[in-house]
N, CA, C and O atoms as a Tinker XYZ file with bonds, in Angstrom:
   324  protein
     1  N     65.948000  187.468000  -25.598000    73     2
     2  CA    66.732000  187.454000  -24.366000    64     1     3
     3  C     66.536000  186.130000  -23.626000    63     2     4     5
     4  O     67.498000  185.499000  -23.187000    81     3
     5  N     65.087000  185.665000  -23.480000    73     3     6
     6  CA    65.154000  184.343000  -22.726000    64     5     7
     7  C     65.417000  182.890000  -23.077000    63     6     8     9
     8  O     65.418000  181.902000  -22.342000    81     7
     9  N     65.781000  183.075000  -25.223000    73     7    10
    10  CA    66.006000  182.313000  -25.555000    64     9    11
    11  C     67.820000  181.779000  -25.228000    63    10    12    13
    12  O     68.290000  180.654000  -25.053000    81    11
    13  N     68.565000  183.338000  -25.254000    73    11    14
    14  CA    69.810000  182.807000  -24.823000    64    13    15
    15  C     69.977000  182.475000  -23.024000    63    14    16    17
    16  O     70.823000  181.650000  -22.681000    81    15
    17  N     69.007000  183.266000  -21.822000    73    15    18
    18  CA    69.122000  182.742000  -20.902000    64    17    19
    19  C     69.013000  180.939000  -20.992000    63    18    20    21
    20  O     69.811000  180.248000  -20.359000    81    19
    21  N     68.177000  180.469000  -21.659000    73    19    22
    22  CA    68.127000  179.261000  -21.825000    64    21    23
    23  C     69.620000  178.639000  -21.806000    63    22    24    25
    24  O     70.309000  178.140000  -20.916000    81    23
    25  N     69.816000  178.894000  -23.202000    73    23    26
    26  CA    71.607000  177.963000  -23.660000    64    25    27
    27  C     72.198000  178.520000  -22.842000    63    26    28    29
    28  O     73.320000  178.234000  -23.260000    81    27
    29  N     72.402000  179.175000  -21.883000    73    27    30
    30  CA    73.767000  179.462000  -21.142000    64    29    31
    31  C     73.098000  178.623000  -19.847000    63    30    32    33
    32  O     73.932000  177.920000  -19.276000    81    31
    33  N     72.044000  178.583000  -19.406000    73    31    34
    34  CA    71.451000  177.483000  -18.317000    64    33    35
    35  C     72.140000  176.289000  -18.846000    63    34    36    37
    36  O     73.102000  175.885000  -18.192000    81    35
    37  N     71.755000  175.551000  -20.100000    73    35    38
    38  CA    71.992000  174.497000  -20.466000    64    37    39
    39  C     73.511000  174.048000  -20.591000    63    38    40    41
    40  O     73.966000  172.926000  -20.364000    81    39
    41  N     74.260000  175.309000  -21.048000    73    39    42
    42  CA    75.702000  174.915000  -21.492000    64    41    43
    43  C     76.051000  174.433000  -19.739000    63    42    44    45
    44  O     76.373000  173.294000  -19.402000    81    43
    45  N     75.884000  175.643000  -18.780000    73    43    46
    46  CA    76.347000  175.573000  -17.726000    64    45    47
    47  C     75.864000  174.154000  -17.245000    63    46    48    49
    48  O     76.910000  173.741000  -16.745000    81    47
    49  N     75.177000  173.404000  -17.121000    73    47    50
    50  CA    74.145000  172.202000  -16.823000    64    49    51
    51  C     75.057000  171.156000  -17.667000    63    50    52    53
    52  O     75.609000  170.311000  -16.961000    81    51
    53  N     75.251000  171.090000  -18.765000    73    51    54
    54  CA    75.855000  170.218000  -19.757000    64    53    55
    55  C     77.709000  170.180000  -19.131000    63    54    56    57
    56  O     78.367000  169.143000  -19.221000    81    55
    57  N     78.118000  171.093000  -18.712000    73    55    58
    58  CA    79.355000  171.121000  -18.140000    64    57    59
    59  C     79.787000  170.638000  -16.925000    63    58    60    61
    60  O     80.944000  170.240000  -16.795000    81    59
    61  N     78.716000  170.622000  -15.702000    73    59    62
    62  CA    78.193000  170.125000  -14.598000    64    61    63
    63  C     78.264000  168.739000  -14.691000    63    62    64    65
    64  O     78.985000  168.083000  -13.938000    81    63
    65  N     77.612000  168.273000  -15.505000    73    63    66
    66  CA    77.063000  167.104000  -16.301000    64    65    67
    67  C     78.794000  166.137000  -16.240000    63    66    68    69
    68  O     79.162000  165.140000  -15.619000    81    67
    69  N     79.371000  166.928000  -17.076000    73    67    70
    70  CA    80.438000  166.550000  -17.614000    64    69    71
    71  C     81.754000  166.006000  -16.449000    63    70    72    73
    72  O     82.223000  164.887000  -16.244000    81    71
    73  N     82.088000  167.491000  -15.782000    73    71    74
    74  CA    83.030000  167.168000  -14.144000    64    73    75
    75  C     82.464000  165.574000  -13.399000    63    74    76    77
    76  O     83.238000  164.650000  -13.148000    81    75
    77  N     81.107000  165.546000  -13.163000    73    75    78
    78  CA    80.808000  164.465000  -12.493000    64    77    79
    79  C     80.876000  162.962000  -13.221000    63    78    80    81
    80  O     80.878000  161.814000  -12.776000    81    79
    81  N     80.913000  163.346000  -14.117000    73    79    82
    82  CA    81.059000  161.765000  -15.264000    64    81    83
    83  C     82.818000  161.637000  -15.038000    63    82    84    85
    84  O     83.135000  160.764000  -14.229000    81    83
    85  N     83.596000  162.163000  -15.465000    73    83    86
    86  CA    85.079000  162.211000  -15.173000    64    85    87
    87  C     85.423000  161.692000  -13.908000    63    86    88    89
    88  O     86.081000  160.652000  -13.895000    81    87
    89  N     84.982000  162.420000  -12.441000    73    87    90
    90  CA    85.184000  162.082000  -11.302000    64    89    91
    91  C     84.525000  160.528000  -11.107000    63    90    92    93
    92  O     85.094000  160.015000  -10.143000    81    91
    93  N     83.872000  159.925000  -11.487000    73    91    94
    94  CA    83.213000  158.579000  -11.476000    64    93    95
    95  C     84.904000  157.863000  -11.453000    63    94    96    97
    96  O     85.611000  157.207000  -10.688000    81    95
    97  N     84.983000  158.587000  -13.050000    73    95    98
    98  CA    85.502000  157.103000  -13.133000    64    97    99
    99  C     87.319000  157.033000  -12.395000    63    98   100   101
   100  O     88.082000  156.067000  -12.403000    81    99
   101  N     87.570000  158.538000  -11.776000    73    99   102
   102  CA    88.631000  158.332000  -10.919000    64   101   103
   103  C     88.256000  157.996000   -9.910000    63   102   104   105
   104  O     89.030000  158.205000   -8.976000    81   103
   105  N     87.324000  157.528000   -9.688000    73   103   106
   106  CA    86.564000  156.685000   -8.198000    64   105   107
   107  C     86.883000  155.144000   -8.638000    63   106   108   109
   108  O     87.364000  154.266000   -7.921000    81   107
   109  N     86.666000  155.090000   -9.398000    73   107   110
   110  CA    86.436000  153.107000   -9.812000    64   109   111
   111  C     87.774000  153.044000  -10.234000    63   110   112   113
   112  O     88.187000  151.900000  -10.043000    81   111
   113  N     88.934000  154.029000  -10.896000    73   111   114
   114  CA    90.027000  153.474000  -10.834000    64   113   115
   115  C     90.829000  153.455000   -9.638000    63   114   116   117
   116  O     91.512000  152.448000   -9.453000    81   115
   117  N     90.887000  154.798000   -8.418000    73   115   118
   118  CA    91.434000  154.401000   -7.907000    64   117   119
   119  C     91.145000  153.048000   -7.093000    63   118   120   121
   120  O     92.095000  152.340000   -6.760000    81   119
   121  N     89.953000  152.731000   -6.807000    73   119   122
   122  CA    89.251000  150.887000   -6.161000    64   121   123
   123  C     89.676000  150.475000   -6.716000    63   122   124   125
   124  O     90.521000  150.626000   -5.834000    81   123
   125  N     90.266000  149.796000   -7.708000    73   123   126
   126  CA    90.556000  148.809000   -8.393000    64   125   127
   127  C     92.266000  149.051000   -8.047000    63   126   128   129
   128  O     92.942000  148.246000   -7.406000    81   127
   129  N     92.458000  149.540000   -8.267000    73   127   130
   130  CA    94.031000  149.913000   -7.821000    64   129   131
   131  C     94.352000  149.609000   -6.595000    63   130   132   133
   132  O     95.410000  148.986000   -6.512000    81   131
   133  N     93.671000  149.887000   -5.345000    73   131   134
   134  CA    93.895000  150.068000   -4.134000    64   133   135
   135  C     93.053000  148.368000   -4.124000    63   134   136   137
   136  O     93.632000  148.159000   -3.057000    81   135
   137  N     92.470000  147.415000   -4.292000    73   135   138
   138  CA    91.920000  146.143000   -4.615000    64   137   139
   139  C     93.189000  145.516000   -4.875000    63   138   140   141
   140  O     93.758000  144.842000   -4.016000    81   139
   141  N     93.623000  145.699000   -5.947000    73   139   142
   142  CA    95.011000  145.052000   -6.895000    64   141   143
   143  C     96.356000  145.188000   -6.124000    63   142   144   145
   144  O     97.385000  144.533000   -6.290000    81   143
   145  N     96.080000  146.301000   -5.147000    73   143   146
   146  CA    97.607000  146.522000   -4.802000    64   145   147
   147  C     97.220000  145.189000   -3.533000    63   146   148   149
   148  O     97.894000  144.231000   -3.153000    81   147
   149  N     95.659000  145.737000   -3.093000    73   147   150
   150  CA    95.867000  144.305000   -1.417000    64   149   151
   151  C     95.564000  142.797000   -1.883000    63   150   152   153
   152  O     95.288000  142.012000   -0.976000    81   151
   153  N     95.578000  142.463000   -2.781000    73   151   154
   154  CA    95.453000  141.318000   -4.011000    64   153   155
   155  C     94.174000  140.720000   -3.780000    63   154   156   157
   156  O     93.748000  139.603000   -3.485000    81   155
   157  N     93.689000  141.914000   -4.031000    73   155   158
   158  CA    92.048000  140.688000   -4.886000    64   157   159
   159  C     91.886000  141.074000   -6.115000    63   158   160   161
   160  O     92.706000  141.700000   -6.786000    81   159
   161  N     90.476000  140.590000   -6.547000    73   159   162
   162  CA    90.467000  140.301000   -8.241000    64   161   163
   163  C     89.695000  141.038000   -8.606000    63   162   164   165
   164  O     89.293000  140.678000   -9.713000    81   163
   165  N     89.067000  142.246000   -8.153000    73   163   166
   166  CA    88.083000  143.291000   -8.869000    64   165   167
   167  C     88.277000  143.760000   -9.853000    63   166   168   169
   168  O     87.458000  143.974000  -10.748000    81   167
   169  N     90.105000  144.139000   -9.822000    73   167   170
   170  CA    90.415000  144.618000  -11.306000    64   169   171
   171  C     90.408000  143.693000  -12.450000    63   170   172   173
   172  O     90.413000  144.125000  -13.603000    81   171
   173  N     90.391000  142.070000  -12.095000    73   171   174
   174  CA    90.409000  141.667000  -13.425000    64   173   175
   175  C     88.674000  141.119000  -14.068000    63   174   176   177
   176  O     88.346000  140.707000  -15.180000    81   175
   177  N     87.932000  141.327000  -12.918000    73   175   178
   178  CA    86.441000  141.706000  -12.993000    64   177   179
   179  C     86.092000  142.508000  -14.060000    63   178   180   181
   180  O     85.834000  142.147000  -15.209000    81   179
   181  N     86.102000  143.721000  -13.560000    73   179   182
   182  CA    85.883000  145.181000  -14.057000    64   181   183
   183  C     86.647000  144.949000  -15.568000    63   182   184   185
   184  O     86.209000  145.424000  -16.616000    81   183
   185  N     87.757000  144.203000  -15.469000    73   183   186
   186  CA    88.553000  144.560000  -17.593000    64   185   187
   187  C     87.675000  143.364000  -17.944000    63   186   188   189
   188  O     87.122000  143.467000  -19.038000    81   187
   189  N     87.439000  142.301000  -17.284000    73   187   190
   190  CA    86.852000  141.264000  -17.870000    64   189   191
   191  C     84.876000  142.250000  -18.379000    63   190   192   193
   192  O     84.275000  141.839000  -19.372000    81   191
   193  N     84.591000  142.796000  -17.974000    73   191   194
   194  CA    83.175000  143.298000  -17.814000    64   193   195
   195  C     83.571000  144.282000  -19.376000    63   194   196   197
   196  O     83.027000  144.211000  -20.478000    81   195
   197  N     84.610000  145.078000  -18.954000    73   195   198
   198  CA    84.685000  146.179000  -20.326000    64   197   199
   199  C     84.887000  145.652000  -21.630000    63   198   200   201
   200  O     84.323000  146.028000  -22.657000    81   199
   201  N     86.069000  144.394000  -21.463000    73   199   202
   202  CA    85.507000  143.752000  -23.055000    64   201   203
   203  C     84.310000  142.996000  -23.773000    63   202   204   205
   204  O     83.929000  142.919000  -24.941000    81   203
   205  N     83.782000  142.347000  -22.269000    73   203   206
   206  CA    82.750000  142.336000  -22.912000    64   205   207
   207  C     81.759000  143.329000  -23.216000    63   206   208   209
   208  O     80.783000  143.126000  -23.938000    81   207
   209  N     82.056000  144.466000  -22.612000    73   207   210
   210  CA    80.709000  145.384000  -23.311000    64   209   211
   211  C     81.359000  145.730000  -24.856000    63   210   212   213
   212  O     80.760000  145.917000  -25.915000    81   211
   213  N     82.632000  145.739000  -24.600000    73   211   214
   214  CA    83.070000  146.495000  -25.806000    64   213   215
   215  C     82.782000  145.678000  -27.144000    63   214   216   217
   216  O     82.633000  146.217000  -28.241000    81   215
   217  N     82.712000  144.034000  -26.862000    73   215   218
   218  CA    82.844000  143.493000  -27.912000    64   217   219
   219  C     81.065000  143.248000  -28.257000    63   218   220   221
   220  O     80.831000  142.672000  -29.319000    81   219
   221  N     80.206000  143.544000  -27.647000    73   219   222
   222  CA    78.845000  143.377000  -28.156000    64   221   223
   223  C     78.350000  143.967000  -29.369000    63   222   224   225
   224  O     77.763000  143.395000  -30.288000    81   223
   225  N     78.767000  145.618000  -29.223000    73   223   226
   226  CA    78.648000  146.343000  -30.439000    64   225   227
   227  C     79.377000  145.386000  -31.896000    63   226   228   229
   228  O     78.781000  145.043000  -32.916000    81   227
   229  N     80.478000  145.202000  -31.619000    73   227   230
   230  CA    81.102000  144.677000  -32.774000    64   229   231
   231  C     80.801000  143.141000  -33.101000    63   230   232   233
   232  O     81.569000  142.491000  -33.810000    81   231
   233  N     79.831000  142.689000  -32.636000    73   231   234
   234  CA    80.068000  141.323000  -32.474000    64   233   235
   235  C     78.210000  141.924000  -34.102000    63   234   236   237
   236  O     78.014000  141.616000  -35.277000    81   235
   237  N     77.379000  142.865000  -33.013000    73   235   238
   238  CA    76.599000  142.985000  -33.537000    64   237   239
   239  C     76.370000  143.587000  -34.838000    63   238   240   241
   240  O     75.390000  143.266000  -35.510000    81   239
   241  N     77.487000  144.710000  -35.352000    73   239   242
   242  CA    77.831000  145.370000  -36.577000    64   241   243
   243  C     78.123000  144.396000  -37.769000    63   242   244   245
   244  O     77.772000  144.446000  -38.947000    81   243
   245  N     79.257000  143.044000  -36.728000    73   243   246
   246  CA    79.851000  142.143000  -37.680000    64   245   247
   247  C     78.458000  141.564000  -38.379000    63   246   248   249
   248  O     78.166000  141.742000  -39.562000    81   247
   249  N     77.647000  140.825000  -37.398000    73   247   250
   250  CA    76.190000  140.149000  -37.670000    64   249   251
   251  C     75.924000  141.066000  -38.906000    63   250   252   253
   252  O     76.497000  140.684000  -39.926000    81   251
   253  N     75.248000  142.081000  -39.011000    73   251   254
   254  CA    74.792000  143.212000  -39.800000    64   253   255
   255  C     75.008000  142.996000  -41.004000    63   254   256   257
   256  O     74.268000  142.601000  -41.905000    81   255
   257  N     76.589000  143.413000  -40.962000    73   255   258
   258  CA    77.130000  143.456000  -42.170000    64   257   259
   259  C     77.439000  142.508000  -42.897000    63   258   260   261
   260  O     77.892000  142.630000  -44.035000    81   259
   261  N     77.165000  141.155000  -42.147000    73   259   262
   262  CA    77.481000  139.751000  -42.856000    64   261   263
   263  C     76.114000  139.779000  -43.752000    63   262   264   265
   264  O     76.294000  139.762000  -44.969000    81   263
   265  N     74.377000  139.834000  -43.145000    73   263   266
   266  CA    73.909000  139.696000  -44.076000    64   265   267
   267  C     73.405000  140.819000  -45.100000    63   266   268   269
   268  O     72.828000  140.578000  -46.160000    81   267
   269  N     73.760000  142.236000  -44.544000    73   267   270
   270  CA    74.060000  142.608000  -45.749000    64   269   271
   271  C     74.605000  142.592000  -47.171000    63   270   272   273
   272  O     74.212000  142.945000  -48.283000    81   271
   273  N     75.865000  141.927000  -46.553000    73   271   274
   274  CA    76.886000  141.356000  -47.985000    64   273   275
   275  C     76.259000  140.153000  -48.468000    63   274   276   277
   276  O     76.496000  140.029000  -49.669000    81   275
   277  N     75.368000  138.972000  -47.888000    73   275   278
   278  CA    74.757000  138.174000  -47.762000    64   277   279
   279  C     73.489000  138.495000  -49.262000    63   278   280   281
   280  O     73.166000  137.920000  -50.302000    81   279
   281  N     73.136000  139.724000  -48.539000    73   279   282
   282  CA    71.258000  140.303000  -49.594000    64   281   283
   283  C     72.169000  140.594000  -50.921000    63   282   284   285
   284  O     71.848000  140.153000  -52.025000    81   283
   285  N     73.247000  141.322000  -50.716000    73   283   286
   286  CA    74.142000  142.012000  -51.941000    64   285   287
   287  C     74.965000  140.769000  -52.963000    63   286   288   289
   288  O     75.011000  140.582000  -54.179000    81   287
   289  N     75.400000  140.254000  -52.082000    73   287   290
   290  CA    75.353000  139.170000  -53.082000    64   289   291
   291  C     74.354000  138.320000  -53.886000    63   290   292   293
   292  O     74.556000  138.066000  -55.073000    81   291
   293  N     73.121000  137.825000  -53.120000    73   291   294
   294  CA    72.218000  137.408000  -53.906000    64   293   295
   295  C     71.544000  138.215000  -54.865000    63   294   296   297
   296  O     71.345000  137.870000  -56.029000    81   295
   297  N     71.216000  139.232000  -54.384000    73   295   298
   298  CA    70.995000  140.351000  -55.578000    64   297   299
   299  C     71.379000  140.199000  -56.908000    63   298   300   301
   300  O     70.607000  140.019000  -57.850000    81   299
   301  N     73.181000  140.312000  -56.986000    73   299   302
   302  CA    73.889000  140.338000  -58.021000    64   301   303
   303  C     73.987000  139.061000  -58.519000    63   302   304   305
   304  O     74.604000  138.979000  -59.581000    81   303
   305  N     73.472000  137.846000  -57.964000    73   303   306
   306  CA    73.513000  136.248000  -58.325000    64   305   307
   307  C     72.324000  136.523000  -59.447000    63   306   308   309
   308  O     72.590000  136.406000  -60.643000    81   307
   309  N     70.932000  136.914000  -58.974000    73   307   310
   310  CA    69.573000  137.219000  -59.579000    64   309   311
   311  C     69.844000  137.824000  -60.826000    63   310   312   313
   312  O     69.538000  137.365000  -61.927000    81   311
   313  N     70.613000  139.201000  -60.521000    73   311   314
   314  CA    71.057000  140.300000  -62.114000    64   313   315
   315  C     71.487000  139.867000  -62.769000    63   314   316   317
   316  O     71.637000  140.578000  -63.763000    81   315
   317  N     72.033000  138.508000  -62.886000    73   315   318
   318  CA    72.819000  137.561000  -64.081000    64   317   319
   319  C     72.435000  136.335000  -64.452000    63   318   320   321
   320  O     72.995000  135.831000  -65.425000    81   319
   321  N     71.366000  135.583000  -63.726000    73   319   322
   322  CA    70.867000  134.973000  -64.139000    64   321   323
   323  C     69.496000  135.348000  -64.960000    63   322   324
   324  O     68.846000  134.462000  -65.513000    81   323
């Protein structure tokens, strides 16, 4: 019994969780909107900020996988000589 009181604490907690992450970010869009409409530059801040987060991951996967293909090739240079 107190193992499912648990998960229904948690689901309910995890859902909680969830409403307030959503409402964030209709907070920061409507600012940026209401910024953009009285012409300043927050909104091109804020897109300038998201590509760069966005492109770190990929910048870092690319790194990765370069010397992976890098080890994999020398590998197969070694198996034939």
């Amino acid at each position: 019994m107190m193992i499912s009181l648990k998960k229904i604490i948690l689901l309910i907690f995890l859902l909680v969780i969830k409403v307030v992450v959503y409402s964030q970010c209709a907070m920061c869009k409507a600012v940026v909107e209401s910024d953009l409409a009285a012409g300043g530059t927050v909104g091109k801040g804020i897109n300038e900020g998201i590509l760069y987060l966005m492109a770190i991951p990929y910048i870092l996967m690319g790194t990765v996988g370069y010397f992976i293909y890098r080890h994999y090739k020398k590998n197969q240079l070694a198996e034939k000589a």
